[in-house]
N, C-alpha and C positions, 0 to 999 in steps of 0.2 A: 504494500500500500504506500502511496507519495504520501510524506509528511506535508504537514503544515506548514508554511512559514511562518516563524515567530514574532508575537506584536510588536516586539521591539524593535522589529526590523520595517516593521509600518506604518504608514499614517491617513489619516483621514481624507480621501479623494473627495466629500463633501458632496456627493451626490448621492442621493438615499440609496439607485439598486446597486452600486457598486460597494459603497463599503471601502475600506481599506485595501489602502495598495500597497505594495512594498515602497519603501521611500528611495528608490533608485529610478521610479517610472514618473513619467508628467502625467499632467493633463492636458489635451487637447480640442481643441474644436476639430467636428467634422472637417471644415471647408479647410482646414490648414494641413489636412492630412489625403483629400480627396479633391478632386475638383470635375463637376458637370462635362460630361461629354453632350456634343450638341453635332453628329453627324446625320447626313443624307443617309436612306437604303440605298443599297444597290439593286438592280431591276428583277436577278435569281435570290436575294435574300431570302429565304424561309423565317418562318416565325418563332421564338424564342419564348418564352415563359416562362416565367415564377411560380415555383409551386409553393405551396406550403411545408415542403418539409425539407426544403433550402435548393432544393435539385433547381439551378436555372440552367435550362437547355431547351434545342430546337426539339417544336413538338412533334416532329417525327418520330423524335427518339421515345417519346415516351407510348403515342398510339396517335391516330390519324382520325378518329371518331371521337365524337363526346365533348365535341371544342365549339361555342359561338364565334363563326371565322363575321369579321368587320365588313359589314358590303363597301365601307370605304375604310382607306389606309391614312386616312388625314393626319397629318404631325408624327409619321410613325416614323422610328428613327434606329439607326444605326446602334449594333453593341457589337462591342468584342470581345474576343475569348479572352477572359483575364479580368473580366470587366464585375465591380461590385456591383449587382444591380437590386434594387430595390422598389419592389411592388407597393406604391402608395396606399392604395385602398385597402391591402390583406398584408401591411408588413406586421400589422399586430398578432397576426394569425403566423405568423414564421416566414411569408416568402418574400427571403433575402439569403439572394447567397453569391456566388463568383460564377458566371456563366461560363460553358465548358465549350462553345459554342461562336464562331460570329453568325449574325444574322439581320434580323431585324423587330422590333417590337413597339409595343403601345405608349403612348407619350404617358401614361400613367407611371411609369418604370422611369425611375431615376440609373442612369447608367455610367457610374461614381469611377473614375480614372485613378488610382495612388499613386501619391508622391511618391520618391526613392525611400521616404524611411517610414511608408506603410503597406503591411500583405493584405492583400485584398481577402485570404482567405482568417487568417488570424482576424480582421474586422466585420466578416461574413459571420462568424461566433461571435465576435462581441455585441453586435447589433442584433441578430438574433435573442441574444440573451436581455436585452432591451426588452423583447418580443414575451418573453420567456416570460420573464416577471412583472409583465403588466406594465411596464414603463410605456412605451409606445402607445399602448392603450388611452391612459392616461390622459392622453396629449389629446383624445377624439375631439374635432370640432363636429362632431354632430353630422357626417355623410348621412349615414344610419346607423340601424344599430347592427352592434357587433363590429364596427369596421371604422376607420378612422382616414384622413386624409396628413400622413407622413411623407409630405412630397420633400425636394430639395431644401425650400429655403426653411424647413423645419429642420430636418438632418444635418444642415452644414454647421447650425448651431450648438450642437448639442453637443458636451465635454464627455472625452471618449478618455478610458486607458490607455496612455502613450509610451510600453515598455520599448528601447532598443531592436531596433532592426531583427539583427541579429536574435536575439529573444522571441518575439513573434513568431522567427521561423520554429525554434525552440518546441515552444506550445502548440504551435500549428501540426508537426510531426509527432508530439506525444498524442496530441488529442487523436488523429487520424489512427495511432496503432491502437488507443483505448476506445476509442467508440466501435472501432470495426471487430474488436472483440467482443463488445457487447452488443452488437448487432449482431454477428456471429450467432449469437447465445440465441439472443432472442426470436432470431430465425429459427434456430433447432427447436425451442418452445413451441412456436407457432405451429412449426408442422408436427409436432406430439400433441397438440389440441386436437389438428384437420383430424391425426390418427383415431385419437378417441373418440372424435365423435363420429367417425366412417363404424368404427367396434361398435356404437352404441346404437346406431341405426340396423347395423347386422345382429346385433342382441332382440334387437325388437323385434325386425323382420322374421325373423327365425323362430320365435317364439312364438308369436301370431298365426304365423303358417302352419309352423309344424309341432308346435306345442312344447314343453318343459322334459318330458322323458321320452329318451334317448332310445330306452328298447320295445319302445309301442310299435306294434305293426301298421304299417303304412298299404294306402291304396292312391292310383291316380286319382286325384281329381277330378279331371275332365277339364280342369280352366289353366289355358297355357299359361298364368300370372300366377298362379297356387302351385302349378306342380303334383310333387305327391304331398298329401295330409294325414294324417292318422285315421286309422281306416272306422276307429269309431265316430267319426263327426262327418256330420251333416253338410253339403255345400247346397247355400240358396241363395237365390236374388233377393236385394236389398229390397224389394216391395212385402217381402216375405216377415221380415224385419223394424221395419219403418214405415211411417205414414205421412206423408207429404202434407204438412199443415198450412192449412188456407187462412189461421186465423187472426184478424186483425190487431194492431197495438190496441190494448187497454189504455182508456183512462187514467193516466199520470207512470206510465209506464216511462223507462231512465231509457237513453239511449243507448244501444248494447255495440260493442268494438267486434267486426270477426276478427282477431288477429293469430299470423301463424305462432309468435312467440309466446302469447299468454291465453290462447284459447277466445272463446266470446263472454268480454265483459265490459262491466259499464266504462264509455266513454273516458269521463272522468278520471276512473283510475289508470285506463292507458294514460290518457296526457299525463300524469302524476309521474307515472312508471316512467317514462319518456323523456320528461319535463320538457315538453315541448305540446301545441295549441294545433288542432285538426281541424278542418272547416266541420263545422256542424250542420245538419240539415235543418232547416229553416220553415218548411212549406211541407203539406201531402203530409201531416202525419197520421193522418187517418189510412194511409195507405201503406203504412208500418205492418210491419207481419210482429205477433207476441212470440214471445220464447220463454222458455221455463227453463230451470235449472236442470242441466240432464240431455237437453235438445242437443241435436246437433245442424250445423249451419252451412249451408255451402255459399261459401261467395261467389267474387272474381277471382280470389288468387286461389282455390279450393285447387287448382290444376298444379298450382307448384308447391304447397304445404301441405293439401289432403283436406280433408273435412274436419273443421272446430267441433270440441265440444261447449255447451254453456255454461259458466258455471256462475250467474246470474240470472234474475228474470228482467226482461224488458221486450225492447221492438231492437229490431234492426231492417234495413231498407227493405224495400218491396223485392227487388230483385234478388234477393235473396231465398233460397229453397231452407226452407226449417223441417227437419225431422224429428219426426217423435218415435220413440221406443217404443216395441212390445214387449211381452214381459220373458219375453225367451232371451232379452237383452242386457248384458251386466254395460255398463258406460264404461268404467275404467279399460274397459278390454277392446272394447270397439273402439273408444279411444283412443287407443295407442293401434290399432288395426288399420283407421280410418287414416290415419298420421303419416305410417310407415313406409318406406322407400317402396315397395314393391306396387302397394298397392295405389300409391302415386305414379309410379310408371305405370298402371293399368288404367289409372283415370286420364292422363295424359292423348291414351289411344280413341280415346273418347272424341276427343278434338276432330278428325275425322267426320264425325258425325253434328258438327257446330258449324253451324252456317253463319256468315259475315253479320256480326252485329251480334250475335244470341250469346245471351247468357250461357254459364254451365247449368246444369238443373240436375232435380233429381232424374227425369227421364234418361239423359246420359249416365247416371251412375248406376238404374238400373239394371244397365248393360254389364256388370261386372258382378261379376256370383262372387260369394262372401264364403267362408266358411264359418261353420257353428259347431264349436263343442258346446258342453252342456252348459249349465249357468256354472255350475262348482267348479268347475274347470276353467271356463274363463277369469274366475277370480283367483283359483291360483295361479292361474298365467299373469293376471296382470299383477299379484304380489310378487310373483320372481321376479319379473320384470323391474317392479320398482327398488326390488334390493338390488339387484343388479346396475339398472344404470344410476342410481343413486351413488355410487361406488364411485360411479366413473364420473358423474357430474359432480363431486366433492375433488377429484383428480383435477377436472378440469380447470376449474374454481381456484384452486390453489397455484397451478401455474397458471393462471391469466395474471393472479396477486404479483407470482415472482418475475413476468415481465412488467408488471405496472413498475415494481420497485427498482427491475435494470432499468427501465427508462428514465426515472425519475432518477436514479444515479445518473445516468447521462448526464442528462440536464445540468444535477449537480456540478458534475464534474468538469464539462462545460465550463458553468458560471465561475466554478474556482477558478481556473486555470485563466481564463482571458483575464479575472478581474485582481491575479497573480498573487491569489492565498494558496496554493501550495508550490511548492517548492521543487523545481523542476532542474536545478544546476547539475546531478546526474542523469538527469534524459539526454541530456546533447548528446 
């Protein structure tokens, strides 16, 4: 681990996010260390971009779709490879970094030239770390919200840490061997999440299909999406099972969410969950379908998640197909049945049968035959099931935590090093 430098060896830069600097480093203004680049495109320039997570490079590199291109290129100017460029509207958000790139881009981007005794990329972390702790924020005149206007003649003023040339590069080559280990990490994390949750979906599927013991005798199905099943259970169509309800919102009924991630419930608590505001429906609530606790809901996205359970009562939209159980029906099990990869690639083939503009409905899902053990059975299926991926979503759960906390070291480590509290005279 880099020690610390010692406070004795610091003093007060006088700027709240920075803190202490060692007393060998200045302070500087932007403009005495940078200065505006103010070039023409050239006629083949490509476009260049700031992203949020410092990447500035031509959008090629990154993908050719998913971009609002300018029907005009007014004020659009020139950068070069080497160049600090800074995104006005989103540098609060992090993009700002060294473009890797020449090209051309939006007059909203500040395209920051350094002097001889500044690295563009050692200032690419110090300004981002601006970013980081809310500094830039700060500054919002009010664009909108979440977003701020950090153009030039804001930047050039602003007192930066001014270590030695020579030092910059220092920091700039520790930080690139310590972040790329910890992105290293975090990567391998990431894809031991993608892993467990591929395990948790073939824990379910498998268990759904073909039931919890391993030495039951099995028979075909009959349904190319089932396979073989256990040769005591039943395969029927969903009509056999569910009853397509016609029946209107109640009087002071809460507005109900289908969603893939928490099932169908009130409004309210998604946006809570989310912390984020959904357009609400307005008009036609008398043309609200009710739901009970136990229903199940097919929306629009029912093709790429499967079919919600409810586990509130209220309306949700008209276009929505609400199923009701009979009592050959345990929820927990069809729940996790209706969910499952398989039987999402079965509802998928459905599509076929969906004519431009229609909804999914129950009619297309009673094209796919179900399987039915008995009630007792399905309820020990869906208790293994939930010891089971319980297991795994506690696994998951815990590395999601241990990369919250590499990146948040990042970050840390980061903010030390640019604003030169630890101690780097061994890294050269």
């Amino acid at each position: 681990m880099t020690p610390l430098l010692p406070k004795e060896r610091m003093k007060d830069s006088g700027i709240p996010w920075i803190g202490l600097i060692p007393k060998t480093w200045d302070m500087k203004r932007a403009k005495f260390l940078f200065s505006l680049a103010q070039r023409a495109p050239l006629p083949d320039d490509g476009i260049v971009t700031a992203f949020r997570n410092g990447q500035v490079t031509l959008r090629s590199n990154r993908r050719t779709d998913g971009f609002t291109n300018a029907l005009k290129e007014a004020g659009y100017q020139r950068v070069h490879k080497g160049d600090l460029v800074i995104h006005a509207m989103d540098a609060f958000a992090g993009a700002i970094g060294v473009s890797d790139s020449d090209g051309k881009c939006t007059p909203v981007y500040s395209c920051c030239v350094p002097s001889i005794e500044a690295s563009s990329e050692f200032y690419a972390r110090c300004v981002r770390t601006m970013s980081t702790t809310g500094f830039i924020e700060s500054l919002a005149k009010g664009i909108r919200e979440r977003s701020t206007d950090f153009r030039w003649a804001t930047f050039a003023e602003q007192l930066l840490p001014h270590p030695p040339k020579g030092e910059q590069d220092v920091i700039v080559s520790y930080l690139d061997r310590a972040t790329t280990r910890i992105d290293a990490l975090v990567s391998k994390k990431t894809r031991f999440i993608e892993l467990l949750r591929e395990k948790r979906q073939a824990v379910v599927a498998r268990a759904v299909t073909k039931g919890v013991d391993p030495n039951v005798p099995m028979k075909d199905s009959g349904v190319e999406w089932l396979g073989e099943v256990p040769a005591h259970w039943d395969v029927v169509p969903p009509g056999v099972l569910f009853t397509d309800s016609k029946e209107r919102a109640h009087t002071g009924d809460q507005l109900l969410s289908a969603t893939q991630k928490y099932g169908v419930i009130p409004l309210a608590e998604f946006e809570a969950l989310e912390q984020r505001q959904v357009t609400k429906a307005t008009t036609n609530f008398e043309l609200r379908k009710h739901v009970e606790v136990g229903d199940f809901v097919i929306s629009m996205r029912s093709m790429d998640g499967g079919i919600e359970r409810s586990h509130a009562t209220g309306s949700v939209r008209s276009s929505y197909s609400v199923l009701k159980a009979r009592c050959e029906v345990y929820g927990p099990y069809f729940g996790l049945l209706l969910k499952s990869s398989l039987f999402i690639q079965a509802l998928r083939l459905t599509s076929n049968f969906i004519r431009d503009g229609q909804d999914l409905n129950f009619a297309h899902v009673k094209k796919i035959k179900l399987p039915l053990p008995d009630l007792g059975e399905q309820k020990k299926i869906s208790d293994c099931v939930d010891r089971a991926t319980s297991r795994i979503d506690i696994l998951i759960i815990k590395t999601e935590r241990s990369i919250e906390l590499l990146r948040e070291h990042r970050t840390a480590l980061i903010t030390a090093a640019v604003t030169g509290k630890i101690d780097l005279r061994l890294a050269a």
